[in-house]
C-alpha positions in Angstrom: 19.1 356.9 31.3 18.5 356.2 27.7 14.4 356.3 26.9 13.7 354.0 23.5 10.3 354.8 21.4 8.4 351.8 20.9 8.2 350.2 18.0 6.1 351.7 15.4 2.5 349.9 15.3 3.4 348.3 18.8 1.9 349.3 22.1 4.3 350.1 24.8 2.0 347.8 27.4 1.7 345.2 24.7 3.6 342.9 27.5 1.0 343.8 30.4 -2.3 342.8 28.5 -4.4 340.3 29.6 -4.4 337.0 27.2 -7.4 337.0 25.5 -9.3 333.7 24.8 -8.6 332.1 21.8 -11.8 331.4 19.3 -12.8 329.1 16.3 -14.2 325.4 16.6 -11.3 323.7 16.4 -9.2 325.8 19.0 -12.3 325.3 21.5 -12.1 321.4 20.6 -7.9 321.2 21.0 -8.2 323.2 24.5 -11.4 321.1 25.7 -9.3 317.6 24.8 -6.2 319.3 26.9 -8.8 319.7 29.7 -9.6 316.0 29.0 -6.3 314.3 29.3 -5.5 316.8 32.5 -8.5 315.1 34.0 -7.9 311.9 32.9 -3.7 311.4 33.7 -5.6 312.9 37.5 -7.8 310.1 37.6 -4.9 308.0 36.7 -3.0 308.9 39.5 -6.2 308.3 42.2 -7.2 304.7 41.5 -9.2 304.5 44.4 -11.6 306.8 42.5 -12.0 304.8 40.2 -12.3 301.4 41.9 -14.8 303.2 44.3 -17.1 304.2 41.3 -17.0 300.6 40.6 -18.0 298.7 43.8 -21.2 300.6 44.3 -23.5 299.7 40.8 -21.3 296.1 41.2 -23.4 296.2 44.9 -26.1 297.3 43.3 -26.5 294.9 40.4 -25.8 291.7 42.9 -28.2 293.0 45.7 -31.2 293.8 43.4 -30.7 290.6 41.4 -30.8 288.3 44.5 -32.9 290.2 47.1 -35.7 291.1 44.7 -35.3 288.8 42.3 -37.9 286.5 42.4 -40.5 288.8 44.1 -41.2 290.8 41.5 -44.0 290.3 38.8 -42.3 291.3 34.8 -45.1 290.1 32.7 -46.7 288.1 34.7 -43.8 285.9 35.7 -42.1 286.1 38.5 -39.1 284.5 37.6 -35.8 285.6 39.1 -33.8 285.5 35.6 -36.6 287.7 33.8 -36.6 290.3 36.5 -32.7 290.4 36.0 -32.8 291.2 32.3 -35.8 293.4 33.5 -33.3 294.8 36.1 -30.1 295.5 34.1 -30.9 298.6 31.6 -32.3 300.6 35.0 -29.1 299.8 36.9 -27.1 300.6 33.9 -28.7 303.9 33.2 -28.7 304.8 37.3 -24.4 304.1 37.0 -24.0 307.0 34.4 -26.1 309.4 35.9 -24.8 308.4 39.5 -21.3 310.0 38.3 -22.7 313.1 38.1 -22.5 314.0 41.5 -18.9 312.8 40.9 -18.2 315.7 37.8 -19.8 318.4 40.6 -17.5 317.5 43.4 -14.5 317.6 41.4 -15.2 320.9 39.9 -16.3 322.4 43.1 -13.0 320.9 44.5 -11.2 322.4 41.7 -12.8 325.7 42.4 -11.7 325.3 46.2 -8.5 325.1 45.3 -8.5 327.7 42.6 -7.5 326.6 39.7 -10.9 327.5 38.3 -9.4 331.1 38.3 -6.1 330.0 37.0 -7.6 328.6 33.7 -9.4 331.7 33.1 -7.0 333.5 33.2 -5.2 331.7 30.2 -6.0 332.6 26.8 -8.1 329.5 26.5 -12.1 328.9 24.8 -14.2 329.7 27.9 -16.6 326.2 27.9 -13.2 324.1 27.2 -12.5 324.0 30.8 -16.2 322.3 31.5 -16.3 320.6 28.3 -12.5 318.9 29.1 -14.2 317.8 32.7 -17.2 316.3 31.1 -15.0 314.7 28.5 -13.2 312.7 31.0 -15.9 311.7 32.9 -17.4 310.6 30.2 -14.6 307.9 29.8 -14.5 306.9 32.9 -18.2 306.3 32.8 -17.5 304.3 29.9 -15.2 301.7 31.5 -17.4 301.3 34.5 -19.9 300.3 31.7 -17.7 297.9 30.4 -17.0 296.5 33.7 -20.6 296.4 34.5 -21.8 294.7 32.2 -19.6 291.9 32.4 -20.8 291.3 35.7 -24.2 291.3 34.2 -23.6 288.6 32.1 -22.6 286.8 35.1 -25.2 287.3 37.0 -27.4 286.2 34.0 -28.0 289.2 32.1 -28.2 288.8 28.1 -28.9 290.6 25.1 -31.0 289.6 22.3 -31.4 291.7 19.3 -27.6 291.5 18.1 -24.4 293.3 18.7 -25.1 296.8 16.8 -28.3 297.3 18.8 -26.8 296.6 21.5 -24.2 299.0 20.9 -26.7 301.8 20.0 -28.2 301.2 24.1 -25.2 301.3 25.4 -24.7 305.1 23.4 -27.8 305.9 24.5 -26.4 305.2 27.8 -23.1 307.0 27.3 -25.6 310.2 26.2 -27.9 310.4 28.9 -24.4 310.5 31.0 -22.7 313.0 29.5 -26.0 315.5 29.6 -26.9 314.6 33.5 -23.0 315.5 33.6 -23.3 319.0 32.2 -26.2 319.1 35.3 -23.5 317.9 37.7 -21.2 320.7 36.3 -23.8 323.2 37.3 -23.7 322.5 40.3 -20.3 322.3 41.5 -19.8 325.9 40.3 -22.8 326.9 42.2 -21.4 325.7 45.5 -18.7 326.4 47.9 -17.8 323.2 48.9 -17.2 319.3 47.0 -18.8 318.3 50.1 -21.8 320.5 49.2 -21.4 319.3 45.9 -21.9 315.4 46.4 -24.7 316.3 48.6 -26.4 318.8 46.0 -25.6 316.3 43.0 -27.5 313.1 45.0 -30.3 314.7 46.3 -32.3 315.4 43.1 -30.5 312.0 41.2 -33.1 310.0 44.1 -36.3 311.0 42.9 -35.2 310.8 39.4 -34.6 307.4 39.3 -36.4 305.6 41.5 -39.5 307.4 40.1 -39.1 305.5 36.9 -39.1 302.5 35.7 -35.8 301.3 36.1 -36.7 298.9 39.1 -40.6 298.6 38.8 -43.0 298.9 36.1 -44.5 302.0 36.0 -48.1 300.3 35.7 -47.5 299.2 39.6 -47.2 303.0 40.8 -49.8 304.8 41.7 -51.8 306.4 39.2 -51.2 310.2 39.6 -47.0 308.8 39.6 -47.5 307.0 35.9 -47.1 310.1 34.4 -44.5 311.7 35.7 -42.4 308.1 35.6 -43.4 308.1 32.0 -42.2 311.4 31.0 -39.0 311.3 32.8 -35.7 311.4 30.7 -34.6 309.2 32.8 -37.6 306.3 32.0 -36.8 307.2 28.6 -33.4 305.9 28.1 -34.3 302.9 30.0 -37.0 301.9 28.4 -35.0 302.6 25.1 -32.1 299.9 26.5 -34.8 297.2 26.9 -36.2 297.4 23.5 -32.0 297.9 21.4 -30.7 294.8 24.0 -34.1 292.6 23.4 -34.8 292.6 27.3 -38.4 291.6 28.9 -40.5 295.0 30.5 -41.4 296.4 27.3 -44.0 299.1 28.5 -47.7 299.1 27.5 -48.4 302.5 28.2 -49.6 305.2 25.4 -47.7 307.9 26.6 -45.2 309.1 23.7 -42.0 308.6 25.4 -42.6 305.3 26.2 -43.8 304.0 22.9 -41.0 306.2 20.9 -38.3 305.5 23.4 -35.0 305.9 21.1 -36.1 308.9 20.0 -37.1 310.3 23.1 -34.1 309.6 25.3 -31.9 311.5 22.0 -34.3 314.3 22.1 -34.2 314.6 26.4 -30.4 314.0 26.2 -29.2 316.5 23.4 -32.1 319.2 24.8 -30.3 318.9 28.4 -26.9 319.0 27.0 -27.8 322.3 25.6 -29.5 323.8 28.8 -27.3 323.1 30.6 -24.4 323.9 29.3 -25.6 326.9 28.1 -26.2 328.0 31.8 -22.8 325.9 32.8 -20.6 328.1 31.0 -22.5 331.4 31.7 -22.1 330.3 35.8 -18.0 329.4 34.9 -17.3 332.6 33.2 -18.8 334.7 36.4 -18.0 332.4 39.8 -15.7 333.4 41.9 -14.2 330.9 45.1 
């Protein structure tokens, strides 16, 4: 048998090493949007996902308009139409970060199955795989927005400071999504199950955003709860929505989130993203199924 030399500058195991990820901004972008259509043909393919994540804030929007409607003090009025306007930016911001337990359980079902392992092991950026995921849920969010609030309007809901602020809510809304996402992606790589996942990604999503003022004003609550209503991200972005669509509930409170709202949701929003992520990616780079 014939032995050849390798080629000259060549390794002779150049075939057997490992792919090494790929760097650079725009290579990390073009693998995350890859990630993102994956996702997205996926979701395509599953309707029932996502007419699912439509019936629930649908339920939610028709049973908190009619069964409280009316019994609730925005203002001092009581009527049923202000408490719907009152009602809507809560419900909306409660839809996008409701999804979140959504992004877990379909990355912890992905690392079940593992294809987690299978995409690092491709010369790929390492936060495109998470980034891809969020990107697609992200959309999806977006259409159960669209969805939403046309069945808003129906129900009585209406805007009144223009089209272009109430564009900027709705990116608010789109925001605070996309960060409680990265949250969600956390947690799906910290657990063995989607099952687990669901469950972990709804337990701390309660609290969050009931102890706000999505559904109540926070002046009602009690007065060691103000606070912590006041300073959630959460409270933020809603109270943000009411003032860009023009909606009653305008808070009274001196606290600085409430009477900056825009810029506190952006601030809460982008400083999650980065925490998040940050610890995201570090989690994806070392789990294991």
């Amino acid at each position: 048998m014939t032995l050849t030399s390798p080629t000259p500058g060549t390794s002779p195991n150049r075939e057997l090493a490992a792919p090494r990820p790929r760097g650079g901004l725009v290579q990390s972008v073009n693998d995350s949007l890859v990630i993102a259509k994956r996702n997205l043909i996926r979701m395509s393919r599953i309707p029932e996902m996502v007419i699912f994540g439509l019936i629930q804030p649908i339920m939610f929007v028709v049973l908190f308009s009619y069964v409280f409607g009316g019994s609730m003090m925005i203002g001092g009025s009581t009527s049923a139409v202000d408490y719907r306007n009152f009602l809507m930016a809560g419900i909306f911001a409660q839809t996008v970060t409701f999804a979140t337990a959504g992004a877990g359980a379909g990355i912890a079902d992905d690392m079940h199955k593992g294809l987690i392992d299978r995409f690092r092991s491709l010369p790929m950026a390492r936060g495109a795989v998470l980034t891809g995921r969020t990107l697609a849920d992200l959309v999806q969010t977006a259409l159960t927005l669209v969805v939403l609030a046309i069945v808003a309007l129906m129900v009585g809901w209406r805007i009144h400071e223009g089209i272009p602020k109430a564009l900027a809510g709705f990116a608010l809304l789109l925001l605070l999504g996309y960060a409680f996402s990265w949250i969600g992606a956390l947690i799906g790589l910290s657990v063995r199950t989607p099952e687990a996942a669901t469950s972990g990604g709804l337990i701390w999503l309660f609290p969050v955003t009931f102890i706000s003022n999505a559904f109540v004003p926070t002046e009602n609550m009690a007065s060691w709860l103000q606070p912590i209503a006041e300073w959630n991200p959460f409270s933020a972005t809603v109270q943000a929505c009411r003032e860009l669509f023009g909606n009653p509930g305008v808070s009274t409170s001196d606290a600085w989130p409430m009477v900056h709202p825009v810029w506190a949701s952006l601030i809460w929003s982008v400083l999650i993203v980065v925490v998040f992520r940050t610890l995201a990616v570090r989690k994806y780079r070392s789990a294991s199924v």
